[in-house]
Structures are given as C-alpha cells and as structure tokens.
PAZAPA-4460 file (N, C-alpha, C; in steps of 0.05 Angstrom, whole numbers, plus 32768, in hexadecimal, padded with zeros to 4 digits):
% residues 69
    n_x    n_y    n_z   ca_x   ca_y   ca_z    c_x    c_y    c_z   seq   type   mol
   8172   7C40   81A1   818E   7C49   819F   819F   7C36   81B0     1      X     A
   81BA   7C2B   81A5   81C7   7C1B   81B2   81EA   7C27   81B2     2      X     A
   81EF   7C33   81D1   8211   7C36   81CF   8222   7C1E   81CE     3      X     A
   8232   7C1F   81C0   8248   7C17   81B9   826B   7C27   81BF     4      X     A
   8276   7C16   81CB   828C   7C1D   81D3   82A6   7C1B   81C6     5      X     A
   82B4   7C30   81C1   82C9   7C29   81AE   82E6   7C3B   81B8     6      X     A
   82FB   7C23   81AD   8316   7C32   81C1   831E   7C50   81B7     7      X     A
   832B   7C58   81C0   8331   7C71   81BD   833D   7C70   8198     8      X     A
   8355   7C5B   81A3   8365   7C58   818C   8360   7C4F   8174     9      X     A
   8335   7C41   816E   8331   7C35   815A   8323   7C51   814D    10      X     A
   831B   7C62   8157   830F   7C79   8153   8310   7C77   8136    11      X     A
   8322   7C88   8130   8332   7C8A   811C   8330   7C7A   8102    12      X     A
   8333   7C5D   80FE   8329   7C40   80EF   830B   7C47   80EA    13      X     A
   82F9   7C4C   80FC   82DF   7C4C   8101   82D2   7C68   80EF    14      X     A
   82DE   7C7A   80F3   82D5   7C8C   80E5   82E7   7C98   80C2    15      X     A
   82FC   7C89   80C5   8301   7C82   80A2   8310   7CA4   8099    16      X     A
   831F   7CA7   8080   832E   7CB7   8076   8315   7CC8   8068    17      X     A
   830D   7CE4   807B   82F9   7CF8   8074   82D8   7CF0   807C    18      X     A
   82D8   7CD2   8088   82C0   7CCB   809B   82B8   7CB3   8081    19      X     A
   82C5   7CAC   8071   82C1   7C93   8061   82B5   7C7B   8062    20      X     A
   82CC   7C71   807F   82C1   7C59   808C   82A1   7C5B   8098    21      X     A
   82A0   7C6F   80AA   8287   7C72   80BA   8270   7C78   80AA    22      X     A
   826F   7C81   8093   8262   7C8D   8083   825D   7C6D   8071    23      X     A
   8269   7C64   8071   825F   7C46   805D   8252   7C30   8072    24      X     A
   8258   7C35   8089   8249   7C22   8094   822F   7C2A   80A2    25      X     A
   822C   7C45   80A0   8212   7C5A   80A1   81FE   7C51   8085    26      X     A
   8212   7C4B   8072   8200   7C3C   805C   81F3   7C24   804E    27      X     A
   820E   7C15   8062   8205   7BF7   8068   81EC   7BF1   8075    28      X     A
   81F6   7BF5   8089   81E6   7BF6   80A1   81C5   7C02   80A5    29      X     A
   81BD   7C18   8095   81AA   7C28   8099   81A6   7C34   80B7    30      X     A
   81BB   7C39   80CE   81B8   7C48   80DF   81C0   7C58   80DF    31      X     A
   81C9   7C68   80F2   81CC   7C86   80FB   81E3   7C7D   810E    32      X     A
   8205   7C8C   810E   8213   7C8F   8116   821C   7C9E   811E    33      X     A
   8220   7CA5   8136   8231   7CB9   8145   8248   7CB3   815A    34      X     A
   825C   7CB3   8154   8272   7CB6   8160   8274   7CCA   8170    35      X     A
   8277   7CC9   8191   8276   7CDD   81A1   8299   7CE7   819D    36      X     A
   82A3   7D03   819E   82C3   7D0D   81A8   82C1   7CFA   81C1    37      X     A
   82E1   7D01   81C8   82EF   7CF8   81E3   82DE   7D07   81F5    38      X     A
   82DD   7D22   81F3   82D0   7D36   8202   82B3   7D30   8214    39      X     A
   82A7   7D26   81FC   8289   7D26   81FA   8284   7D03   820C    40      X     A
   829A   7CF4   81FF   8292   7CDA   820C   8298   7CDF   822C    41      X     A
   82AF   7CE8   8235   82BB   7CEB   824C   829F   7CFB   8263    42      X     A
   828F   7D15   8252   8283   7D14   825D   8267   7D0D   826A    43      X     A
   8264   7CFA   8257   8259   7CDD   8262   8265   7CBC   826E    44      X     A
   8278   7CC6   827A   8287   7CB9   828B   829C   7CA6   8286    45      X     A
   829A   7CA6   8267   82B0   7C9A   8257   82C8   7C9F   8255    46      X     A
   82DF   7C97   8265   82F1   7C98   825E   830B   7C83   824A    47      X     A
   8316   7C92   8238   832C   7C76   8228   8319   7C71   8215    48      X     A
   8302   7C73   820F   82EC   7C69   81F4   82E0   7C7D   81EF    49      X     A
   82DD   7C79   81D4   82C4   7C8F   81CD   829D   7C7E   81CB    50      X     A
   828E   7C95   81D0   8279   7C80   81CB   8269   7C85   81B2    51      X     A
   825C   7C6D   81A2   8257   7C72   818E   8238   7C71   818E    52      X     A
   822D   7C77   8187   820F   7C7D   8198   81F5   7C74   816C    53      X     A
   81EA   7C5F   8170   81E5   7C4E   815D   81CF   7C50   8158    54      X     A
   81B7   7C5B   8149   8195   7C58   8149   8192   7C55   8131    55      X     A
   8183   7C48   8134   816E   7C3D   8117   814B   7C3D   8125    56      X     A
   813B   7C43   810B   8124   7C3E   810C   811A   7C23   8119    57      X     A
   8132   7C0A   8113   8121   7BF6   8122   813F   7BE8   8131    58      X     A
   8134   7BD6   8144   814B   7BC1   815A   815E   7BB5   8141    59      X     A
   8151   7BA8   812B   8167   7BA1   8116   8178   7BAC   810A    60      X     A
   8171   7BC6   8105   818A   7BD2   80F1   8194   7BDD   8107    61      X     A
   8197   7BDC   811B   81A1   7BE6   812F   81BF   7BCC   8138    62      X     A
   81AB   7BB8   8141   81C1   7BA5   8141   81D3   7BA0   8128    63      X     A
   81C0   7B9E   810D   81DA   7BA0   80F4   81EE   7BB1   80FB    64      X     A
   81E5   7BCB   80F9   81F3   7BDA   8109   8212   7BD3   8114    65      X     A
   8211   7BD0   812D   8222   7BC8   8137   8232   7BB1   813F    66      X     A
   8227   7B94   8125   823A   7B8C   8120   824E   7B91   810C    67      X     A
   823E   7BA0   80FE   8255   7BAD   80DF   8276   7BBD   80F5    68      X     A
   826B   7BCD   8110   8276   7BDB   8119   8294   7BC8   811F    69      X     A
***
C-alpha cells in the first residue's frame, strides 16, 4: 500500500461528478482507491490534504497507480 497526498482543493477533480473520475482510474489502473475525508485524514495527522491510501496486488499496479493520480 502506498499513501499519496492530495490538496484539499483537488479532492473534488479526483473523485469526479458521482465518483466518475476515481472510479475510471480504479479501472485503469487495477488498484484499489481510497480517498480518506478531511476528518479521517486529519486524524492521522493530516492537515490541508486528504490522504489517498493506494493497494494493488503487486509494487506495479500500484505505482501505475499513482501516476495516473
């Protein structure tokens, strides 16, 4: 699993009109996406970003992953 950090304000872009965006690159990609809330990031010490928390079965689709991100 690899976090990834993302601004508050791209949130939004990232997860797409009804989860669109995030959901196509969940299909690109072949990983597993999760977007933490403000809430949830903050209380893992995040503040101003959310964290996006990235796993795949292997190190590559992981890194695909998160350059699509």
């Amino acid at each position: 699993m690899q976090v990834v950090l993302i601004e508050d304000s791209d949130a939004g872009r990232l997860i797409g009109k009804r989860g669109a965006s995030i959901q196509r690159l969940r299909e690109q990609s072949g990983a597993e996406l999760k977007l933490l809330s403000t809430d949830e990031s903050r209380e893992l010490g995040v503040v101003g970003k959310r964290v996006l928390r990235v796993s795949a079965p292997s190190a590559a689709v992981v890194d695909r992953a998160c350059a699509l991100v």
